[in-house]
N, C-alpha and C positions, 0 to 999 in steps of 0.2 A: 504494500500500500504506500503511497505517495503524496505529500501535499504539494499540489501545484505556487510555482511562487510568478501566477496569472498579471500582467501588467508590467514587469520590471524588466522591458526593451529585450535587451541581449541575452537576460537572464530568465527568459517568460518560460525556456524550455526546461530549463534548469529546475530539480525537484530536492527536496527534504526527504530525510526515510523519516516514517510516522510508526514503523511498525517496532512491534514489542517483542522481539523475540525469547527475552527475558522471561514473559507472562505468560500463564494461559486463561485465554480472558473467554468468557461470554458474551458476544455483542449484545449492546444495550438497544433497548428498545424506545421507538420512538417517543414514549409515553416517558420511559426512565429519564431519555435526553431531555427533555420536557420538563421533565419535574427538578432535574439537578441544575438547569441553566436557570430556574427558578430561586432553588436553597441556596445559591453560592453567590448570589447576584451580591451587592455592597445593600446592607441594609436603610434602609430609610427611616425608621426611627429606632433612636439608639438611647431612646429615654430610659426603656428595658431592657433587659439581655435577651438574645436572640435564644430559639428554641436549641437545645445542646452544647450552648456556647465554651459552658465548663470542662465540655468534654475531648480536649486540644487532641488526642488523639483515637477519636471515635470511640465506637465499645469498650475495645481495651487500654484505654486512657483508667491509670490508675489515682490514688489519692497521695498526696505529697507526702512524705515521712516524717517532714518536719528536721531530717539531717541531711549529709552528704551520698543518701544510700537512694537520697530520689531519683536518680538518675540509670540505675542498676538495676530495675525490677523488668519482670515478663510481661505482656498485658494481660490483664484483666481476665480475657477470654482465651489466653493458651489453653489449650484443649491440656488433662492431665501428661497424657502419654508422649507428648514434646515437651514436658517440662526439663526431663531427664537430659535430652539434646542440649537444649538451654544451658541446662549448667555444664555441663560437658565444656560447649562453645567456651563457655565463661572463664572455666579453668584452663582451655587455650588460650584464652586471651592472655588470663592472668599471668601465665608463664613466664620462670626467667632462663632464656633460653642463655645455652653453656658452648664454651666454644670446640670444636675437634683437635683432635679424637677424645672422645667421652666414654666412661661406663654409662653413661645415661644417653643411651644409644636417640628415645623417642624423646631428645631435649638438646642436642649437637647439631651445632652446624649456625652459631651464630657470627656474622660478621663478614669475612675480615675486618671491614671498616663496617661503621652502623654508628646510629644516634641515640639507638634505645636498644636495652633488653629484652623486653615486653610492648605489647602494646598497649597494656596499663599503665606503661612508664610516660607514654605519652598524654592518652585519655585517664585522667586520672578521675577516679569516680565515675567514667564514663563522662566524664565533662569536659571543660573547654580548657585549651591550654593556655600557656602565659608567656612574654617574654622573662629574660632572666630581671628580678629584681635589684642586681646591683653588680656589681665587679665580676667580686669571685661567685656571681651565681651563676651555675651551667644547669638551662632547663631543658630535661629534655621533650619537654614539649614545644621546640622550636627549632626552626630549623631554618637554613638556605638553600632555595631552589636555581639551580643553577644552568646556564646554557650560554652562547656563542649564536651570533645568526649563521645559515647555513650557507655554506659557498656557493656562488651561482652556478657552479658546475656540477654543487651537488646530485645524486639522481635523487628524485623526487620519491618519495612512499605513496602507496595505494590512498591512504587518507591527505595527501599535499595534492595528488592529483584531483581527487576529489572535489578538494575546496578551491583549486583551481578552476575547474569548472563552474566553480556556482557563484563563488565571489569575484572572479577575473586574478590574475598573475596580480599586478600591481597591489589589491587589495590583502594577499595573501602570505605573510609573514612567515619563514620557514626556518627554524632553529635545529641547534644539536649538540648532543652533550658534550662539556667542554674536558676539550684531553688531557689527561693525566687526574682529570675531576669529576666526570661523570654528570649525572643529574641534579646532585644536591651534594651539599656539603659535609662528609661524616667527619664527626670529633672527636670519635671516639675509634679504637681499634685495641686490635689481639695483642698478645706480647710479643716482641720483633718486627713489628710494626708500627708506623707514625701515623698520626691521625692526619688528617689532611689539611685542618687549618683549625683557628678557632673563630667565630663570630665578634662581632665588636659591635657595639649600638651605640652612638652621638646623640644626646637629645638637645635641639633646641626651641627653647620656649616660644610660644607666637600668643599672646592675649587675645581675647574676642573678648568684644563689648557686646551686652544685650540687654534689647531695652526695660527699662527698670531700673536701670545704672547697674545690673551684675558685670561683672567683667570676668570669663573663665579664660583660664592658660590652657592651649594645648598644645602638645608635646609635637613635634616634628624629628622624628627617627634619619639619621644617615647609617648605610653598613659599608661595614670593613673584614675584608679576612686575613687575619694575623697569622704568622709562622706555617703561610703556606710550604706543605712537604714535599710537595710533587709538580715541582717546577715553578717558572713564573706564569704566573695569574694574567690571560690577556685583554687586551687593554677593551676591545668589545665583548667584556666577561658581561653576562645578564645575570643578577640576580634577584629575587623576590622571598621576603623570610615568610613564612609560614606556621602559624599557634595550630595545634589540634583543634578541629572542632567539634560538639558535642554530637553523642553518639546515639540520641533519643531522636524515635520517629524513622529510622534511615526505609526501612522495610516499605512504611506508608507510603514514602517521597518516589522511590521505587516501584511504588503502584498505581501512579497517577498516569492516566495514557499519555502516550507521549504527544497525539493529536492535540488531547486539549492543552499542553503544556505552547505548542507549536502556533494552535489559533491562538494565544494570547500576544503572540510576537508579533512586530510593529519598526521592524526596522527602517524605515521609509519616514515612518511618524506619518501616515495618510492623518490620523486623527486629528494632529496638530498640538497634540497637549505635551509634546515636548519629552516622550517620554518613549525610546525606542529598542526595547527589548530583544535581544537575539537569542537564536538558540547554538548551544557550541556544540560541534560534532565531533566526534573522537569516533576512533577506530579500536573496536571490540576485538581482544584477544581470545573470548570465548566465542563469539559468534563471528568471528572472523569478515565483516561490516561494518561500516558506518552506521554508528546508533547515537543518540541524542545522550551529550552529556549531563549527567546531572549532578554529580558529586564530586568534592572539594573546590578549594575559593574560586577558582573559575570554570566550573562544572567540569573536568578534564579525566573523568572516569564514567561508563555508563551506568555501572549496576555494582551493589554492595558488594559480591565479588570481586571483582576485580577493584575496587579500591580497595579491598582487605591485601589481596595477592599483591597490590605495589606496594603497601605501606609494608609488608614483611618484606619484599625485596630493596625497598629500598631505605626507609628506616633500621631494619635488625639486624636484614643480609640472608635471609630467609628464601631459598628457593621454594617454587611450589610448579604444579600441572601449568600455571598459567607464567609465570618468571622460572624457567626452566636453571639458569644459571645459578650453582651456587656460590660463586663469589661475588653476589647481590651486585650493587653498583660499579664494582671495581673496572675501570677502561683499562683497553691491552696497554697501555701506556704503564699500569701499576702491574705488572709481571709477579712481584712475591706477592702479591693480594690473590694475583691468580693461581696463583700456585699453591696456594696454601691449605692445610687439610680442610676438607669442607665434611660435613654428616650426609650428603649422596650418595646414593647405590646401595642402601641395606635393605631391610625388605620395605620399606615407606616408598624405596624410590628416591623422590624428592626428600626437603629436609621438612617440606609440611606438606603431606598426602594430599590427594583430591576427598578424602573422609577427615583429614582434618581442618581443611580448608571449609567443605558443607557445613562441619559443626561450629566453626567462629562466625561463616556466610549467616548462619540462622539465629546463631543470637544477638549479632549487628542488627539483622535484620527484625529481631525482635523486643529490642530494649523498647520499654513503652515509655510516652510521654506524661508525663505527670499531668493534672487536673488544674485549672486556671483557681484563680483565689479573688477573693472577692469583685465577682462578676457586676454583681447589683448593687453596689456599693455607687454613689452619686458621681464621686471624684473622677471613679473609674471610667463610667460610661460619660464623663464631661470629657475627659483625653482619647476614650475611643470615638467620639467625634470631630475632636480635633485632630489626630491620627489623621481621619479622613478627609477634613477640608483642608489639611497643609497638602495632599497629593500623596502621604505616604503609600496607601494603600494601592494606590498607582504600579506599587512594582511590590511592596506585603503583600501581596496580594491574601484575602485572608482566608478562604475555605475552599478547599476542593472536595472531590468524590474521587475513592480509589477505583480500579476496573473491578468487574466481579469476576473473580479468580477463581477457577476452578481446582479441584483438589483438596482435603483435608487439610493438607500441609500449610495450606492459605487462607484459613478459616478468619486468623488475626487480622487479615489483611484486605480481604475482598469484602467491597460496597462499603466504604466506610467515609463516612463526612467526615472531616481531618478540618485541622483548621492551624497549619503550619507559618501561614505568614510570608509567603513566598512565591513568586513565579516560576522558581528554577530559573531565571533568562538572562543572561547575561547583557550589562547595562554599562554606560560611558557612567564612570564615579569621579570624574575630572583630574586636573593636573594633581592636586593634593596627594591622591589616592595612588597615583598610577607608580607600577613596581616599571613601567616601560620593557615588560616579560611576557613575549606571545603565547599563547598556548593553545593549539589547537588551532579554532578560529576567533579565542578570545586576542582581542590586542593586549598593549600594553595598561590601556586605563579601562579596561573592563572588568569587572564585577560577575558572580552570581548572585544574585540576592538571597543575603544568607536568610533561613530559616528566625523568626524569632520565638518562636515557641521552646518555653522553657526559659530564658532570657533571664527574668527575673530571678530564679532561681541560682543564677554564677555562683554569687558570693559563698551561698549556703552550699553549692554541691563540690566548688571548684577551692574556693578559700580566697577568691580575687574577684577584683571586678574590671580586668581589662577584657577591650573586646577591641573587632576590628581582625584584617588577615595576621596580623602584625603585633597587635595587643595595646597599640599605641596610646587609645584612647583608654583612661581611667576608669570614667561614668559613662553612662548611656544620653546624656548630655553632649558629652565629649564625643560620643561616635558620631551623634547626630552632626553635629559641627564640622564633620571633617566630609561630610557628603558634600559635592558638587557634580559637576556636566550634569547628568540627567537630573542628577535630584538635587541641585541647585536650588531653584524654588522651591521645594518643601523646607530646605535650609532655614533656606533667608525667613521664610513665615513663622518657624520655629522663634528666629532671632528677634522680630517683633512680636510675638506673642508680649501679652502683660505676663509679669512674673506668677500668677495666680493659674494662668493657663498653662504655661509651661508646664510647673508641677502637676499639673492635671494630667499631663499629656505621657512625663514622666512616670505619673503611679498608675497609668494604663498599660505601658511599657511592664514595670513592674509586677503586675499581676499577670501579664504570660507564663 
């Protein structure tokens, strides 16, 4: 199935993949279509809370804990007999993976170079990650994303071709891991090994005044990489840091069709409201296609699979069925990285199986979203108003419907009103924002719009309240402030809000 992209001259022949191959879906009927372009519409009075609003992640939207374990639970409606899968998943996840040769044959094979041991190391709580808080702090919930642009002589990959077709050459940005350094930047390595550099964050302060006479500081981050090992660093090095983001909801986000994700896109801006969403394409190492990204900061993964499969390959060093390699990120350029014993070829195979890949796939995919907090409460629904007249909702977008998914296995996740806060579509966040790091067919100043559901909760599940790809920003205040390009004007209307509205707008944010 295909969406025509009808009207756009040179490009009218040129198509979208819409299809899911990820899902196995039920077409909806025309009654269903009917009734959900109805439930998801932007409400028109917001005096009261909307029918299910509490329930940010449908049926299996659980109840807050009241600690850091909000973020950790199964939904609601896990059938009993996947609960077992669950925690299985969970203690994959949790694992601190040892480097070869091990007696601990189902736990070898970490590294050579990597940023974490676990992927709890990263998601901590299942929550959101942080930059380092000071000097000597090394988080490893952060990291640099790294790349080179690609030589014009380079040959082009099946997905470069691709987006050459649909966007034109000129429009189409084509990078490549940078040699001697790979994809990102690891800090960490085995013994007889150097790690490949260290990180360095500059902050300089910039004030904003807003009216009411507040005046907030926000932080503006430079990076640096210190005691690089593996040669000199060149001079069109491209980097972009990257915080973990939270791990609630991925499942649902993953079951929303990719059509309706697709009709919400507006790259052209025909509407006129300034607000022109795309959708980024990436190239599926399980379905071997172009499919619609939707995961990490600029959607550059299709499906919670294969984001699970590159954060072990390229965070731990973790091969798997889908990053066959197991000296993870290591380029031919690092020869004793490649060299070095890896946990491949015993009976796993890989150093993480396709069965233990399925069991982390399923409870990625099954962490539920905790329950909103005082919905009915006045202050709240005065800021989910204003949410919506600043234009935020514009790109939060705020409720979808999942596909109806066939199978037990999918019981959590089929027909479910969700209300994540999000387009999935990648958005111009202006010069402020931009890491100037293509990916896929995001540029340098595009965005996903991240999820905010759950939001409120940072402090309590994570221990911080930075947010942003980067962590730059403090408060939720602070992030709001550092938006521009598309979402320029909901900025600026934030910045003249009276101080009474703001906070309103603030404790709506809040209570996600």
């Amino acid at each position: 199935m295909t969406l025509s992209l009808a009207g756009q001259g040179a490009l009218a022949q040129t198509t979208l993949p819409v299809s899911d191959p990820h899902l196995k879906t039920v077409p909806r009927t025309e009654a269903e279509t009917a009734r959900i372009a109805q439930v998801t519409k932007l409400a028109s009075d917001v005096t009261t809370p909307e029918a299910f609003e509490a329930n940010s992640g449908g049926a299996g939207t659980v109840a807050d804990t009241g600690d850091d374990r909000a973020f950790s639970l199964p939904p609601a409606t896990l059938p009993f007999d996947r609960k077992l899968d669950f925690e299985l998943g969970n203690a994959l996840f949790m694992k601190l993976w040892v480097s070869s040769p091990s007696s601990t044959k189902a736990s070898d094979g970490l590294g050579p170079l990597y940023n974490a041991r676990s992927c709890q190391s990263c998601h901590v709580n299942d929550g959101r990650g942080r930059p380092p808080m000071e000097d000597a702090d090394r988080s490893p919930s952060m990291f640099l994303r790294l790349s080179v642009p690609a030589a014009d002589d380079a040959p082009a990959s099946e997905l470069e071709h691709y987006l050459a077709a649909l966007d034109g050459e000129a429009a189409t940005a084509r990078t490549r891991p940078v040699p001697g350094y790979g994809g990102q930047l690891q800090d960490l390595s085995l013994p007889g090994l150097a790690p490949e550099g260290r990180m360095q964050i500059l902050y300089e302060e910039i004030p904003v005044s807003l009216a009411g006479g507040e005046v907030i500081t926000l932080r503006q981050p430079s990076y640096a990489i210190a005691d690089p090992a593996y040669g000199a660093l060149p001079e069109d090095l491209q980097l972009s840091p990257r915080v973990a983001n939270p791990m609630i909801g991925l499942g649902l986000l993953e079951a929303i069709p990719a059509a309706e994700i697709l009709a919400a896109a507006d790259p052209e801006d025909r509407d006129g409201d300034g607000i022109s969403g795309r959708a980024n394409l990436v190239w599926s190492r399980r379905f071997e296609q172009v499919m619609l990204g939707r995961f990490g900061w600029k959607a550059g993964e299709p499906t919670v699979e294969e984001q699970s499969a590159a954060a072990f390959h390229g965070d731990i060093g973790i091969s798997s069925p889908l990053f066959p390699t197991p000296s993870g990120d290591c380029t031919p350029e690092q020869a004793a990285c490649r060299n070095a014993p890896n946990g491949a070829g015993d009976a796993r195979g890989d150093e993480i199986d396709q069965a233990g890949l399925d069991l982390v796939t399923f409870y990625a995919q099954n962490l539920a979203v905790p329950a909103r907090r005082d919905v009915a409460e006045p202050e709240v629904l005065r800021g989910k108003a204003l949410f919506a007249a600043a234009g935020c909702a514009a790109c939060h977008t705020p409720k979808h419907v999942t596909a109806r998914l066939e199978g037990a296995e999918n019981t959590t996740r089929s027909f479910q009103l969700i209300w994540p806060y999000s387009d999935l579509l990648l958005h111009d966040m202006g010069a402020g924002l931009a890491d100037k790091r293509p990916e896929a067919r995001a540029t340098g100043r595009e965005w996903r719009t991240a999820p905010l559901w759950g939001i409120g909760l940072t402090a309590q599940v994570s221990g911080h309240t930075t947010l942003l790809h980067d962590g730059r920003a403090r408060s939720l205040l602070e992030a709001i402030l550092w938006h521009g390009g598309e979402a320029q004007a909901a900025r600026d209307a934030v910045v003249q809000m009276p101080p009474d509205d703001r906070a309103a707008l603030i404790r709506f944010l809040e209570s996600l």
